[in-house]
PADRENKOL-717015 format. One line per 2 residues: number of its first residue (from 1); their letters; for each residue z, y, x of N, C-alpha, C, O, CB. Coordinates in steps of 0.1 Angstrom, whole numbers, always signed. Glycine has a CB too. Layout:
NUM = a = Z:Y:X:Z:Y:X:Z:Y:X:Z:Y:X:Z:Y:X | ... $
***
This chain:
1 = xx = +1018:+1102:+1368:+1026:+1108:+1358:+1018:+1118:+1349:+1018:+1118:+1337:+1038:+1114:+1364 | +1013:+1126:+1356:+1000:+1135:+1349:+994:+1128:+1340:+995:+1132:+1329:+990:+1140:+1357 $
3 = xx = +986:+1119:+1342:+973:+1109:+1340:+982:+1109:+1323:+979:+1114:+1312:+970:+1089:+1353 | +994:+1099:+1327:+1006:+1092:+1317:+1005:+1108:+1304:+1004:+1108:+1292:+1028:+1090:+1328 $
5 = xx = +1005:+1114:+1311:+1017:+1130:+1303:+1001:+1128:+1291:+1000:+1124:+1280:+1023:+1156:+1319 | +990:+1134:+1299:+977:+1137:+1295:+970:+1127:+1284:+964:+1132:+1275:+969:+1138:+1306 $
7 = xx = +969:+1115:+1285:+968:+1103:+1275:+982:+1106:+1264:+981:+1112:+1254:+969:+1085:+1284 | +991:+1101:+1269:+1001:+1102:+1256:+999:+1115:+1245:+999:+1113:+1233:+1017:+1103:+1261 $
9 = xx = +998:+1127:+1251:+994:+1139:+1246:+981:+1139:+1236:+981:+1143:+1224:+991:+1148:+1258 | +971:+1134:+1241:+959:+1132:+1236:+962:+1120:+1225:+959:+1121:+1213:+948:+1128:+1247 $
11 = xx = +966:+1114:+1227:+970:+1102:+1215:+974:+1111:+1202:+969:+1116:+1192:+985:+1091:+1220 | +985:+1110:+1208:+996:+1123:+1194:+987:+1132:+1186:+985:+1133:+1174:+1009:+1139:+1203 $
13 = xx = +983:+1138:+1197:+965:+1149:+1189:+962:+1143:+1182:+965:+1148:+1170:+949:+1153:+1198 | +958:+1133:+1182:+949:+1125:+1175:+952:+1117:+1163:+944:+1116:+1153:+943:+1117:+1182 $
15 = xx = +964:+1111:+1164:+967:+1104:+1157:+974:+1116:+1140:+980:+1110:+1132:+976:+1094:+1166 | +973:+1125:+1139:+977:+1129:+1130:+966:+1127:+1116:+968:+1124:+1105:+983:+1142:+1134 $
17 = xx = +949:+1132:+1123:+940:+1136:+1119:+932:+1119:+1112:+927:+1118:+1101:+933:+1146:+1132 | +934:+1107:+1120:+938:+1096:+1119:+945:+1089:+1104:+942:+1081:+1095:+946:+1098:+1129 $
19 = xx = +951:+1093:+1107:+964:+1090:+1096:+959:+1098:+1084:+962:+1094:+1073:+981:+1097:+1102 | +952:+1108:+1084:+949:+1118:+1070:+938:+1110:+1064:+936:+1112:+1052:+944:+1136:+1074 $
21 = xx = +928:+1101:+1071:+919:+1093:+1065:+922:+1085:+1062:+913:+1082:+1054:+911:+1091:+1068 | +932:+1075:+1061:+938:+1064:+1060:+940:+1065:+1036:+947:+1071:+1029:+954:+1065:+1073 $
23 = xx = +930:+1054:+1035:+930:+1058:+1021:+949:+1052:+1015:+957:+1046:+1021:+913:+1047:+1011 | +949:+1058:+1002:+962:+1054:+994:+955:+1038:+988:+945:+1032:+987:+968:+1067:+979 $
25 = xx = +973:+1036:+984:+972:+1021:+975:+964:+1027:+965:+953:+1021:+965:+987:+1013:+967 | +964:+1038:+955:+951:+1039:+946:+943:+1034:+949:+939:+1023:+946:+945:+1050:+942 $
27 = xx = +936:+1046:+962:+922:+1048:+964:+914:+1033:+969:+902:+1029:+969:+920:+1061:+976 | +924:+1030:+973:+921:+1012:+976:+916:+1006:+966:+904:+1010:+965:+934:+1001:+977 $
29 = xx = +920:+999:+959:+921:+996:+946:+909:+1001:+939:+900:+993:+935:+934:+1000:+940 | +908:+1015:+936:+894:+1021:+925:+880:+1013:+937:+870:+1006:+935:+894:+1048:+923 $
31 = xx = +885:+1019:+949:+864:+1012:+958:+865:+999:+960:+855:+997:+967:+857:+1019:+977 | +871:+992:+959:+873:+973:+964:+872:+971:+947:+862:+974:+941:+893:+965:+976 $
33 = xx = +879:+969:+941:+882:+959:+929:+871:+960:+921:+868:+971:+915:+895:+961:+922 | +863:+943:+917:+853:+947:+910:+841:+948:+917:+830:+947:+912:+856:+959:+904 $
35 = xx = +842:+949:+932:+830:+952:+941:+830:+943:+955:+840:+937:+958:+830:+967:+946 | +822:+943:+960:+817:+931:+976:+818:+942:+984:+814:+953:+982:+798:+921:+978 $
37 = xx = +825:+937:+997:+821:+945:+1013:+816:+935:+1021:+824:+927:+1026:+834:+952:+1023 | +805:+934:+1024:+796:+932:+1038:+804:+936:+1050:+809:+947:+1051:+782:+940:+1038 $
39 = xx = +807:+927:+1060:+810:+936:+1070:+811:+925:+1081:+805:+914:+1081:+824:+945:+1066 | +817:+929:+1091:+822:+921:+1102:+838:+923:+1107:+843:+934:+1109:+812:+925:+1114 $
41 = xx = +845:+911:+1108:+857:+915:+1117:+858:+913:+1130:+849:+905:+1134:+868:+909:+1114 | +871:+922:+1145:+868:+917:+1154:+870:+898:+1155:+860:+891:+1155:+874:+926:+1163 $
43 = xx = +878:+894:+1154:+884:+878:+1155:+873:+872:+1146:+867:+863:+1152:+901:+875:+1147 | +870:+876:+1134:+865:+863:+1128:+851:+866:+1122:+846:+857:+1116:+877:+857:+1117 $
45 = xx = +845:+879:+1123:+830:+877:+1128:+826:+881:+1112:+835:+883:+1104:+824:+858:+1134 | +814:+881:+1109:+806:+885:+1094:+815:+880:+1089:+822:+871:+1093:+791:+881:+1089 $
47 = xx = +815:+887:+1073:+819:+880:+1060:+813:+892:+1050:+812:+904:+1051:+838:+878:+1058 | +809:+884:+1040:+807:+889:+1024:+817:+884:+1011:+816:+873:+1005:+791:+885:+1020 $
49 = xx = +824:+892:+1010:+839:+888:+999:+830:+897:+985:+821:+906:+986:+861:+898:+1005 | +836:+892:+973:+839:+899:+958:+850:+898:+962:+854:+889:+970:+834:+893:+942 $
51 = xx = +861:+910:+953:+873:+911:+951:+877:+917:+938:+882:+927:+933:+878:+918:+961 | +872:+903:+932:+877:+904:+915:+891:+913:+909:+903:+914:+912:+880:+888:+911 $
53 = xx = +884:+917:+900:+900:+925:+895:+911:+922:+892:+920:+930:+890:+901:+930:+886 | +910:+906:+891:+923:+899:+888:+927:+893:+900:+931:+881:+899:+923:+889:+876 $
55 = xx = +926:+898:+912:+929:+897:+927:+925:+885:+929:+935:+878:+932:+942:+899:+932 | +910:+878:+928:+908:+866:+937:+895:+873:+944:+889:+883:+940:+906:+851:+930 $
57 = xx = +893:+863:+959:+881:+872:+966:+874:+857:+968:+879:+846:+972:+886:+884:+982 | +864:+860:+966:+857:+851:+966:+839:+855:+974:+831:+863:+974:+858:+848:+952 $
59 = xx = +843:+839:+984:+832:+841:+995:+825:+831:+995:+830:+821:+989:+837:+843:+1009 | +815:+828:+999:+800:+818:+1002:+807:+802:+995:+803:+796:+985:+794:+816:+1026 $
61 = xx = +816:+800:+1003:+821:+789:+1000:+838:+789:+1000:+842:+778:+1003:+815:+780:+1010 | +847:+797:+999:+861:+794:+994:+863:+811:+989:+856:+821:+987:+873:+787:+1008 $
63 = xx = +878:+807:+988:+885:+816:+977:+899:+823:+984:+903:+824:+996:+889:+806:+962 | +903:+827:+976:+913:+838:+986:+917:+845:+970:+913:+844:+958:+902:+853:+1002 $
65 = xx = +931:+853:+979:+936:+863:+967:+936:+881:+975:+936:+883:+987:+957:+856:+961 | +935:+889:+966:+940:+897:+973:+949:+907:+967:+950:+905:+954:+931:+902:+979 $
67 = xx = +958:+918:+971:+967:+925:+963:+965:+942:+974:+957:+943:+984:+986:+914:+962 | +973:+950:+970:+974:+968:+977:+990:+964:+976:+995:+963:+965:+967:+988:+966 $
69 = xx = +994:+963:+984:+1010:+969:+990:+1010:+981:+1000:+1000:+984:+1008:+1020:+956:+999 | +1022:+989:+1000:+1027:+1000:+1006:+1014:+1002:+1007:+1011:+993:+1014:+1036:+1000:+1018 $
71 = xx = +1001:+1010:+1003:+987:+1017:+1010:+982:+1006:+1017:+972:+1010:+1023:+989:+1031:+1023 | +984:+997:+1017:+974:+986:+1021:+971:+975:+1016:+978:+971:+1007:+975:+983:+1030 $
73 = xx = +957:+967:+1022:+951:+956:+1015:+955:+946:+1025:+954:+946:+1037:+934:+957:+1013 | +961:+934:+1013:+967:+923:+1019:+958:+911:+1016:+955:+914:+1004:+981:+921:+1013 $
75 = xx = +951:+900:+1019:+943:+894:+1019:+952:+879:+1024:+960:+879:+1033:+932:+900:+1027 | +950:+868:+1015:+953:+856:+1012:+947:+846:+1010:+946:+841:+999:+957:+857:+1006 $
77 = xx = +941:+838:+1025:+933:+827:+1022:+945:+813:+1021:+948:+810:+1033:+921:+826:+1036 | +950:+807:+1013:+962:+800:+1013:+971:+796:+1020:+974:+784:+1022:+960:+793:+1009 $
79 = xx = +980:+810:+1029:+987:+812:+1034:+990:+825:+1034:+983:+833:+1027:+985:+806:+1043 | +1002:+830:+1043:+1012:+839:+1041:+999:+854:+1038:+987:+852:+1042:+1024:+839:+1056 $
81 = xx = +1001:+864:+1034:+990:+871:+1036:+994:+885:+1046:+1004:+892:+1049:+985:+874:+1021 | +978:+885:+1049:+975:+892:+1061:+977:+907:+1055:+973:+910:+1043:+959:+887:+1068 $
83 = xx = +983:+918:+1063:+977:+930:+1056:+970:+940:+1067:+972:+940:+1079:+988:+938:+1047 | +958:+952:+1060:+956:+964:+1071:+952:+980:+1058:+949:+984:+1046:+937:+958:+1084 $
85 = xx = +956:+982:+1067:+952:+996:+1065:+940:+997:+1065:+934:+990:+1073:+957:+1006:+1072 | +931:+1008:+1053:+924:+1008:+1053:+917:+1023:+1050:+925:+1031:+1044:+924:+998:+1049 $
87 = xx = +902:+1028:+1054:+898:+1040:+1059:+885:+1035:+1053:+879:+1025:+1056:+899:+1045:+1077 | +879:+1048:+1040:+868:+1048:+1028:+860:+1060:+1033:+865:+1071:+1032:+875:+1049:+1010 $
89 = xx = +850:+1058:+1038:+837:+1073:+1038:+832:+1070:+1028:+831:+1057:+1028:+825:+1077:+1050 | +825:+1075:+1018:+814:+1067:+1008:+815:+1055:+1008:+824:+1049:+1005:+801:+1068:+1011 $
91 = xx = +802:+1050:+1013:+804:+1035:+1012:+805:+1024:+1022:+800:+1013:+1020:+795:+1031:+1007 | +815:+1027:+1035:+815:+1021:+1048:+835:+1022:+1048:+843:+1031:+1046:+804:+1032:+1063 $
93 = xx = +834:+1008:+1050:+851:+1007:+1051:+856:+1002:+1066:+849:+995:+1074:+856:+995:+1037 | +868:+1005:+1068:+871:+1004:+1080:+884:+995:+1079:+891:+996:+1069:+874:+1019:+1087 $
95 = xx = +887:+986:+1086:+903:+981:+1083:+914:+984:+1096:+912:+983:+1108:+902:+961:+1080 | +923:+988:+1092:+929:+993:+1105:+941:+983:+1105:+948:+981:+1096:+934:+1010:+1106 $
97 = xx = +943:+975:+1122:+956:+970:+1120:+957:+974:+1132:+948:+975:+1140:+959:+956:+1115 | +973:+975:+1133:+982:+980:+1148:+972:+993:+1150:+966:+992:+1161:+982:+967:+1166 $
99 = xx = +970:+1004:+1143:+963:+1015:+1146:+954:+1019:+1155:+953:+1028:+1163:+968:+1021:+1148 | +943:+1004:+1149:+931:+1001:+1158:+919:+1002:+1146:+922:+1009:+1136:+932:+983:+1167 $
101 = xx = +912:+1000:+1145:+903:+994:+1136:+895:+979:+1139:+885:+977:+1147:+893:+1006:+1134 | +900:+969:+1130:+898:+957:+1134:+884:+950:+1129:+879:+940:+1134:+909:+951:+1130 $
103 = xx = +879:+956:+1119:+867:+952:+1112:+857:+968:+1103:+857:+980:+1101:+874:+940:+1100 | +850:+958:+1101:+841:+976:+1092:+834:+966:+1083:+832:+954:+1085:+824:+989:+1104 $
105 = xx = +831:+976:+1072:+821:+969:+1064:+812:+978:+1052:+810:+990:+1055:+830:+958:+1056 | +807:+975:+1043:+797:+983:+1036:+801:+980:+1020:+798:+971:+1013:+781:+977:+1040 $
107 = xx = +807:+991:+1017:+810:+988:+999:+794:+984:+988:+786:+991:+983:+817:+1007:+992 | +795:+975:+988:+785:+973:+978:+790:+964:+959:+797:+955:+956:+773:+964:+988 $
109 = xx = +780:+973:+953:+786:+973:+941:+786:+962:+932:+776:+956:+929:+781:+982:+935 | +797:+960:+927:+796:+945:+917:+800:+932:+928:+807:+931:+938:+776:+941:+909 $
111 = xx = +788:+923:+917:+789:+912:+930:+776:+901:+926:+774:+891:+920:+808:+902:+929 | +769:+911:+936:+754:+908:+938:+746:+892:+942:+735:+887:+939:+752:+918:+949 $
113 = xx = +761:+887:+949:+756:+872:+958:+765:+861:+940:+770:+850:+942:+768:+868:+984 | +765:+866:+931:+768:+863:+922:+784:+847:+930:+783:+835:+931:+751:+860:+912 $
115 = x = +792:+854:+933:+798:+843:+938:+810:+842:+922:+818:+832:+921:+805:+846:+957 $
***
């Protein structure tokens, strides 16, 4: 019960400080749109996207849409779309879903792999 009391406690700590990094639907929007993230997810491994400003994302070989609802980035490979929260240092992005972080990636500018 201790162990229980001492984790839950530590969580709560934490999660406030958490939550304060978590970028807005703006701040979304101004570092993605217009620009590529390099990155990796856990489930589905490397990817390099453009996320054109007229919300299509475009990768090596297919296409996707994307949109910012409620503070987060919703992503749409032709089906229902996925969303996460998402966490901007400079130029390293984090995607958070179920208040984990599920992927990372590297803001890089424009869209260099000319897709």
């Amino acid at each position: 019960m201790k162990r229980t009391f001492l984790a839950l406690a530590m969580t709560l700590a934490a999660a406030p400080a958490f939550a304060e990094t978590v970028a807005t639907g703006d701040e979304i929007t101004a570092a993605i749109s217009g620009n590529t993230v390099q990155g990796s997810m856990v489930e589905a491994g490397a990817y390099t996207e453009f996320y054109d400003a007229d919300g299509t994302i475009k990768g090596a070989d297919y296409t996707g849409t994307w949109t910012v609802e409620n503070d987060q980035m919703c992503f749409a490979y032709g089906e229902a779309p996925d969303c996460w929260s998402v966490m901007i240092e400079g130029d390293m992005v984090s995607w958070i879903k179920d208040g984990a972080v599920d992927g990372t990636g590297t803001l890089v500018a424009g869209n260099p792999n000319d897709f």
